[in-house]
C-alpha positions, 0 to 999 in steps of 0.5 A: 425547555421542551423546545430547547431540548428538541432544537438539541436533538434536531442539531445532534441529529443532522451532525451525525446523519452528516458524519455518516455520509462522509464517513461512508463517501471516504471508506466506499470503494476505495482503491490503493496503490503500494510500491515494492521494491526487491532485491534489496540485499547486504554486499551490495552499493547503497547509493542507489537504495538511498537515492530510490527511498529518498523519493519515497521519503520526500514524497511521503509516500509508502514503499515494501522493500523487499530484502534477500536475507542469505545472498552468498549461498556459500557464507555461513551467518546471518548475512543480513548482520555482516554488512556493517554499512548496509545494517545501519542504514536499514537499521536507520530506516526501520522505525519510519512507517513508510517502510515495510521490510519484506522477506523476499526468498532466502538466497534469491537463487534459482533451484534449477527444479522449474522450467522458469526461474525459482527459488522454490518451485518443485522443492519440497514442503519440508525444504521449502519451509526450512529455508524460508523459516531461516530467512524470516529468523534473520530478519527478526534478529536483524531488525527486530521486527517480524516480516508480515510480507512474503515476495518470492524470487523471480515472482514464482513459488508452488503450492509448497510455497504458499502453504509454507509461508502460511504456516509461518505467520506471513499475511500478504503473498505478493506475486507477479501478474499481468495486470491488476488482478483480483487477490485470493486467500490461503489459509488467511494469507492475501494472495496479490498479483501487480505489475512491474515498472522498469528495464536495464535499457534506458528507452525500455525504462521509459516505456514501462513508466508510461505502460505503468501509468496507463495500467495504474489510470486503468485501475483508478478508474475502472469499478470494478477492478480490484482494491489495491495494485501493486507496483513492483520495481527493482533498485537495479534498475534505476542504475545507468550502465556502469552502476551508478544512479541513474538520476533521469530514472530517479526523476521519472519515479518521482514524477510517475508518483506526482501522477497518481497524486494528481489523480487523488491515489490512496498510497499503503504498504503492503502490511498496512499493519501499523501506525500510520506516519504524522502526514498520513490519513487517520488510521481506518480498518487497520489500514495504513493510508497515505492520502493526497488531495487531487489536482485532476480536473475530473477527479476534482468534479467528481468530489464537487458532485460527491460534496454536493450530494452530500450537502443536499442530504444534509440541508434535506435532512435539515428542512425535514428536522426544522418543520417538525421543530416549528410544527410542534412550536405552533402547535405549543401556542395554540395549547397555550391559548386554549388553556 
């Protein structure tokens, strides 16, 4: 019986050294790719909005809208409530977890205060405050969820700005930068920068896919680059020049996230606050993660060589347990015939 009882504990001891080098291997370093997409607002043609989050839809792959709640500074109302079509659609989306509705500004106009266009930039805290508040109201009694992410108009605020939608709950500021720069904090908010994919013309569409591309391999790869990149486009821009879809842009979005699969992408929302969706990873740190198996040749050997390690921890691990186990076994019989 005491050498069954230690044969268990060895057994139980190599299942958990194992299952704390995997755990550790799938939570180190781990880096994340999430999409934005602004200017998502009432009055406008849904065709293009259909056609965008489909992609995500079908790829299974999480996307932060970013809505303007008050696009008509002149009409009076929660505007977000008079759009018969477009309040059921969002409506219609809301409950799946590849969506996040994010708050971006309040009418999306710019004040006129800054040398670069904004909607905040040099009003005052007060002012800025109010206005944000009542968006982020609109929002609440359209969808009955409250906005955890903040996304100001033409990607530029001001101190106010940032102290302001602190004050109001918001967890994730996310604005413009060049790169993939590394976020900050204010007052417990995440300050997050990204890049921009997409343009009016055709060509210049184009070559913004493959200048994300390059920017999005750079950060896969580099160690020390930051732990997630945003990137943002507007559904405008995946619109021909009377309007309508543009399907070849459509196709090259698709494409551009079959890449980062391929390249074995972690994908959340910015929130990355709720349960994640049934094809989606476990739930880690209350982090909503959606994970893809790589198809990249190095990427691919570089988790042979990780499994390797592992399995080599393992069998060491093994070979240590199993000579203690036999060691105390002779040591057994040579008590027994001495007795």
């Amino acid at each position: 019986m005491k050498f069954k009882a230690i044969l268990v504990f060895l057994s139980v001891s190599v299942l958990l050294c194992s299952t704390c080098v995997v755990s550790a291997q799938q939570t180190q370093g781990s880096k994340y790719i999430a999409f934005r997409d602004d200017d998502v607002k009432p009055f406008t043609p849904l065709d293009t909005l259909k056609a965008v989050n489909q992609v995500h839809i079908d790829e299974g792959v999480p996307v932060t809208l970013g809505i303007i709640p008050h696009p008509r500074e002149a009409q009076e109302g929660n505007q977000l409530l008079q759009d018969a079509q477009f309040l059921t659609y969002m409506r219609s989306i809301a409950p799946n977890p590849l969506f996040e509705f994010a708050q971006h500004g309040y009418t999306h106009k710019s004040d006129s205060l800054s040398i670069a266009p904004s909607e905040f930039a040099g009003r005052s805290y007060k002012d800025q405050y109010n206005r944000i508040s009542k968006g982020r109201a609109d929002l609440i009694e359209a969808f009955g969820m409250v906005p955890k992410t903040f996304i100001p108009p033409f990607d530029k605020g001001d101190n106010n700005t940032l102290l302001a939608t602190s004050a109001l709950g918001f967890t994730e500021y996310s604005t413009f930068s060049a790169s993939y720069a590394p976020h900050g904090y204010v007052n417990g908010m995440r300050i997050d920068g990204g890049i921009e994919m997409g343009a009016v013309n055709e060509t210049d569409f184009s070559k913004s896919v493959q200048r994300a591309e390059n920017i999005t391999q750079q950060f896969l790869n580099d160690p020390q680059s930051d732990d997630m990149l945003i990137v943002t486009y507007h559904v405008w821009a995946f619109q021909d020049s009377r309007g309508a879809v543009d399907y070849h842009r459509i196709q090259e979005l698709t494409d551009f996230i079959n890449l980062l699969k391929a390249q074995g992408a972690l994908f959340t929302r910015l929130d990355r606050e709720v349960a994640p969706a049934s094809n989606a990873s476990s739930l880690t740190n209350n982090l909503l993660v959606f994970t893809f198996q790589s198809a990249s040749p190095s990427l691919s050997a570089t988790g042979k060589e990780n499994n390797l390690s592992t399995f080599l921890l393992i069998g060491s691990v093994g070979v240590v347990l199993s000579g203690i186990y036999l060691s105390a076994r002779r040591r057994g019989r040579i008590d027994r015939r001495t007795k």
